[in-house]
MARBA-3410 file (N, C-alpha, C, O; in Angstrom, 1 decimal):
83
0.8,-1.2,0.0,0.0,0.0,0.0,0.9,1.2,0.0,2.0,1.2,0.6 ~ 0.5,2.5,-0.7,1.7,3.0,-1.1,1.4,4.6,0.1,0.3,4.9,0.0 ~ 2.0,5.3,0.8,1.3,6.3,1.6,1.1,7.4,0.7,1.7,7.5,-0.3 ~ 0.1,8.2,1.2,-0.4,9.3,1.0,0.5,10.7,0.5,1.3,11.2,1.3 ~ 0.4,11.0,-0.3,1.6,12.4,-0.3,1.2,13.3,0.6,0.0,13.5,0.8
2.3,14.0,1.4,1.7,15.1,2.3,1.2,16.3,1.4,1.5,16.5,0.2 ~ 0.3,17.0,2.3,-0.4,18.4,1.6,-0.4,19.2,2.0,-1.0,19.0,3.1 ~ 0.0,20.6,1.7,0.2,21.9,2.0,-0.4,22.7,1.9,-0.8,22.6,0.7 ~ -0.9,23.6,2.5,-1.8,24.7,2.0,-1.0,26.7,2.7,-0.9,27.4,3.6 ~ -0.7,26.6,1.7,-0.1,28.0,1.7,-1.0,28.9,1.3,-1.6,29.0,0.3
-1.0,29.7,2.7,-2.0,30.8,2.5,-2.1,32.4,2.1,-3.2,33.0,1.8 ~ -0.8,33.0,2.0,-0.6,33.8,1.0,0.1,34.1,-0.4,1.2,34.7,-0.6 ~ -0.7,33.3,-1.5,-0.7,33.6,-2.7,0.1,34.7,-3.4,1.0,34.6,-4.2 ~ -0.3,35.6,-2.9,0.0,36.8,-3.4,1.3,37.3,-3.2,1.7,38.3,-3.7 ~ 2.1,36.4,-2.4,3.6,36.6,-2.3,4.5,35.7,-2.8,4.4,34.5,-2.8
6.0,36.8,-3.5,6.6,35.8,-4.1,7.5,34.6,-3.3,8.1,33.7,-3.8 ~ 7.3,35.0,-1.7,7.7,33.8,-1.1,7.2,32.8,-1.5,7.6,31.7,-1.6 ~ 5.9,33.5,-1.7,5.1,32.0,-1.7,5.2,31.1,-2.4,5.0,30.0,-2.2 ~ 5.5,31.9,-3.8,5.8,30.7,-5.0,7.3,29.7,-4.5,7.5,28.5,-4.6 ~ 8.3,30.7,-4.1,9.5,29.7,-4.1,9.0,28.6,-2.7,9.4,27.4,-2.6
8.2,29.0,-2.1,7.7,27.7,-1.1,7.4,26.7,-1.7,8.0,25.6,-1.6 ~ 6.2,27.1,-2.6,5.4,26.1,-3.8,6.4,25.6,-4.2,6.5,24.4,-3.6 ~ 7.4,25.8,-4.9,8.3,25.1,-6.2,9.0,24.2,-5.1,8.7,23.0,-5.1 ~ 9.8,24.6,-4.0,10.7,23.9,-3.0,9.6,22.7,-2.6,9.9,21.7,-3.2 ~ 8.5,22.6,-1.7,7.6,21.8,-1.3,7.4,21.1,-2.2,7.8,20.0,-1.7
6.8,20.7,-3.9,6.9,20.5,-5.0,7.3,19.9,-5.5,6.7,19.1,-6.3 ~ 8.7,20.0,-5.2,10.1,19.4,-5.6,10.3,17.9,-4.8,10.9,17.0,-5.4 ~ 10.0,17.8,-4.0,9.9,17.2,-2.6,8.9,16.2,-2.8,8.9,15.4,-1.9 ~ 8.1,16.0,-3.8,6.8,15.8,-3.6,5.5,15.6,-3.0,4.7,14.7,-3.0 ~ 5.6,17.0,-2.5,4.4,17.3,-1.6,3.2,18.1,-2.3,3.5,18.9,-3.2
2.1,17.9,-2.1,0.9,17.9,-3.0,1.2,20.1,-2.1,1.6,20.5,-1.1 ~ 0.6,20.7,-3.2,0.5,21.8,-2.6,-0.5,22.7,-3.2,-0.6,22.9,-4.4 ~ -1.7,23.5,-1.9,-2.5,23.9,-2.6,-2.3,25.6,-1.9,-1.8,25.8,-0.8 ~ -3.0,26.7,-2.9,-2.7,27.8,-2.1,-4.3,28.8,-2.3,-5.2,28.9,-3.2 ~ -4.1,29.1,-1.3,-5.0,30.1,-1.1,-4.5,32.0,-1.5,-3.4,32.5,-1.4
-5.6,32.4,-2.0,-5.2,33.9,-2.9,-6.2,34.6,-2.7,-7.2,33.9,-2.5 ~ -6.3,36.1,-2.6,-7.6,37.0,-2.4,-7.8,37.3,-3.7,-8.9,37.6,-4.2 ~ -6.7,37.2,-4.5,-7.4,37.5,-6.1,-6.8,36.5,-7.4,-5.8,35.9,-7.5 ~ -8.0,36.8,-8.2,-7.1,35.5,-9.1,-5.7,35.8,-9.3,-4.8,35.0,-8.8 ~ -5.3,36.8,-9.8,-3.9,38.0,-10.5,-3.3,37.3,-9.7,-2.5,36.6,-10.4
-3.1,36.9,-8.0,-2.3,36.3,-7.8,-0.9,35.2,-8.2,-1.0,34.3,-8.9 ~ 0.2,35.6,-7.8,1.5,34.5,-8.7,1.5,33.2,-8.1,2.4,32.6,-8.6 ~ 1.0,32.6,-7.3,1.5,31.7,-7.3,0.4,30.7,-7.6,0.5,29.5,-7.9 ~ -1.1,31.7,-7.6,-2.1,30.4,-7.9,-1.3,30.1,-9.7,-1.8,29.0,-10.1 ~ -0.7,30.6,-10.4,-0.6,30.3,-11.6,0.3,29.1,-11.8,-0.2,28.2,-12.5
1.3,28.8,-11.4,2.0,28.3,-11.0,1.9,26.6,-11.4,0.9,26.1,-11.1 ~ 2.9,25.7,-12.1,2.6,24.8,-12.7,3.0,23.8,-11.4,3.2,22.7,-11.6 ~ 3.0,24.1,-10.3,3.8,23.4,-9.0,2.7,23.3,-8.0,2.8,22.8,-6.9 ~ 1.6,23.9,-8.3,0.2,23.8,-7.4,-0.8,23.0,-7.7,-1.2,23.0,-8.9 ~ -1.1,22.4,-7.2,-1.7,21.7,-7.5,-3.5,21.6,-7.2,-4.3,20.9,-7.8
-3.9,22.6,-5.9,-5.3,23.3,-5.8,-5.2,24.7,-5.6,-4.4,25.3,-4.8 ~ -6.0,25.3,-6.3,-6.0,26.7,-6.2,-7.3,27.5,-5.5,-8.2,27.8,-6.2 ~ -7.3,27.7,-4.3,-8.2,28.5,-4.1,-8.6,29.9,-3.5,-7.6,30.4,-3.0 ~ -9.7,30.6,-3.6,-9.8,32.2,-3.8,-10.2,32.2,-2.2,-10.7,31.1,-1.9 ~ -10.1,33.0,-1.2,-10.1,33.1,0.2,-9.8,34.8,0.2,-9.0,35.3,-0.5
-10.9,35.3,1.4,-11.5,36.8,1.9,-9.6,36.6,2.3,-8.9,35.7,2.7 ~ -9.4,38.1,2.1,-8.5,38.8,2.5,-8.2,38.9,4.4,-9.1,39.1,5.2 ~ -6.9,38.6,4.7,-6.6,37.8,6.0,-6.7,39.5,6.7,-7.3,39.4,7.8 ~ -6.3,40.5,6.5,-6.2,41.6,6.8,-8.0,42.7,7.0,-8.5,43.3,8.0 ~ -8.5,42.4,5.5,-9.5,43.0,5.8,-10.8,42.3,6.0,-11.7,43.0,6.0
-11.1,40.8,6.2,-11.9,40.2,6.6,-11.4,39.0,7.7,-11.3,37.9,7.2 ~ -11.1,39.2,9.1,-9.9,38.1,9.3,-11.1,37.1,9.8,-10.9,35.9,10.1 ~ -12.1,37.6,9.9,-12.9,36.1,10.5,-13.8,35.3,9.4,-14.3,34.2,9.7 ~ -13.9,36.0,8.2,-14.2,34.9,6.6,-13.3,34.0,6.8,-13.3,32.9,7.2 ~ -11.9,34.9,6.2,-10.6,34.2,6.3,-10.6,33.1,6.9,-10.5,32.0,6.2
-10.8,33.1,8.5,-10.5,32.2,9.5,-11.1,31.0,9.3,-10.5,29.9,9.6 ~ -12.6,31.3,8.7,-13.2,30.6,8.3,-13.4,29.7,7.0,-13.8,28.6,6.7 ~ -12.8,30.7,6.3,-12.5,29.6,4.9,-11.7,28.6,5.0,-12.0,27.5,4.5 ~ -10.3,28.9,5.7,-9.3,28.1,6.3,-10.2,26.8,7.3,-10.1,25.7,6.7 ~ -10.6,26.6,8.0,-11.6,25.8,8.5,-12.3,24.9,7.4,-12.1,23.7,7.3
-12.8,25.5,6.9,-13.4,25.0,5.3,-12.2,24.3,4.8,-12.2,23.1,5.1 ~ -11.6,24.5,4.3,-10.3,24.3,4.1,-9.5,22.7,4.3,-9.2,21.7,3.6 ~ -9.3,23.0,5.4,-8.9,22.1,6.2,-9.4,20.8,6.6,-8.7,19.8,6.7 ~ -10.8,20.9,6.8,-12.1,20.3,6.9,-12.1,19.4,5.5,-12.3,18.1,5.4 ~ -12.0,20.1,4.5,-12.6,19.2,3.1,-11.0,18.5,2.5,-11.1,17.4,2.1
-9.8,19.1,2.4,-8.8,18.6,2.3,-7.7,17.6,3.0,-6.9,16.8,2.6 ~ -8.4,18.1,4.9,-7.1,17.4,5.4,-5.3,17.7,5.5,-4.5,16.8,5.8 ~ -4.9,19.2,5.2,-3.8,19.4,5.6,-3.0,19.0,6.6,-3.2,19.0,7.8 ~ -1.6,18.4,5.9,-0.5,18.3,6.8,0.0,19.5,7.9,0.4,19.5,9.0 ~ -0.2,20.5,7.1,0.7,22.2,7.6,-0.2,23.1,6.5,-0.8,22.9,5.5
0.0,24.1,7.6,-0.3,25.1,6.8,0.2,26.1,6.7,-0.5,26.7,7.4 ~ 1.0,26.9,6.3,1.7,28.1,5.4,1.4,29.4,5.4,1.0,29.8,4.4 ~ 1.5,30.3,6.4,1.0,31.7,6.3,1.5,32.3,5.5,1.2,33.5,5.3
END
């Protein structure tokens, strides 16, 4: 039986940290999905992600956010999660 790939969910998109996280995690082969307040975001583009999802802005909505993250977590099962 072969194990599970771990999975990541990195939660700000919109930074270019975030993509070199993506590619390094990736490389590794860890399933990686990220969360973005807007599509334009760089890293949802990214051929190294593997779920892309849209989530209220951590700053100006912090309890959607908190909540989508929940959602999140809830339907995926994250190893870590990635601020």
């Amino acid at each position: 039986m072969t194990k599970p790939r771990e999975k990541v969910l990195i939660t700000n998109g919109e930074a270019k940290s975030a993509l070199t996280v993506a590619r390094a995690l990736a490389s590794h082969g860890i399933e990686v999905h990220v969360g973005a307040e807007k599509r334009i975001a760089i890293t949802l583009w990214s051929r190294f992600v593997a779920r892309r999802h849209l989530v209220p802005s951590s700053l100006k909505q912090p309890q959607a956010f908190a909540e989508a993250l929940v959602r999140l977590q809830r339907r995926w099962g994250y190893d870590a999660v990635i601020p």
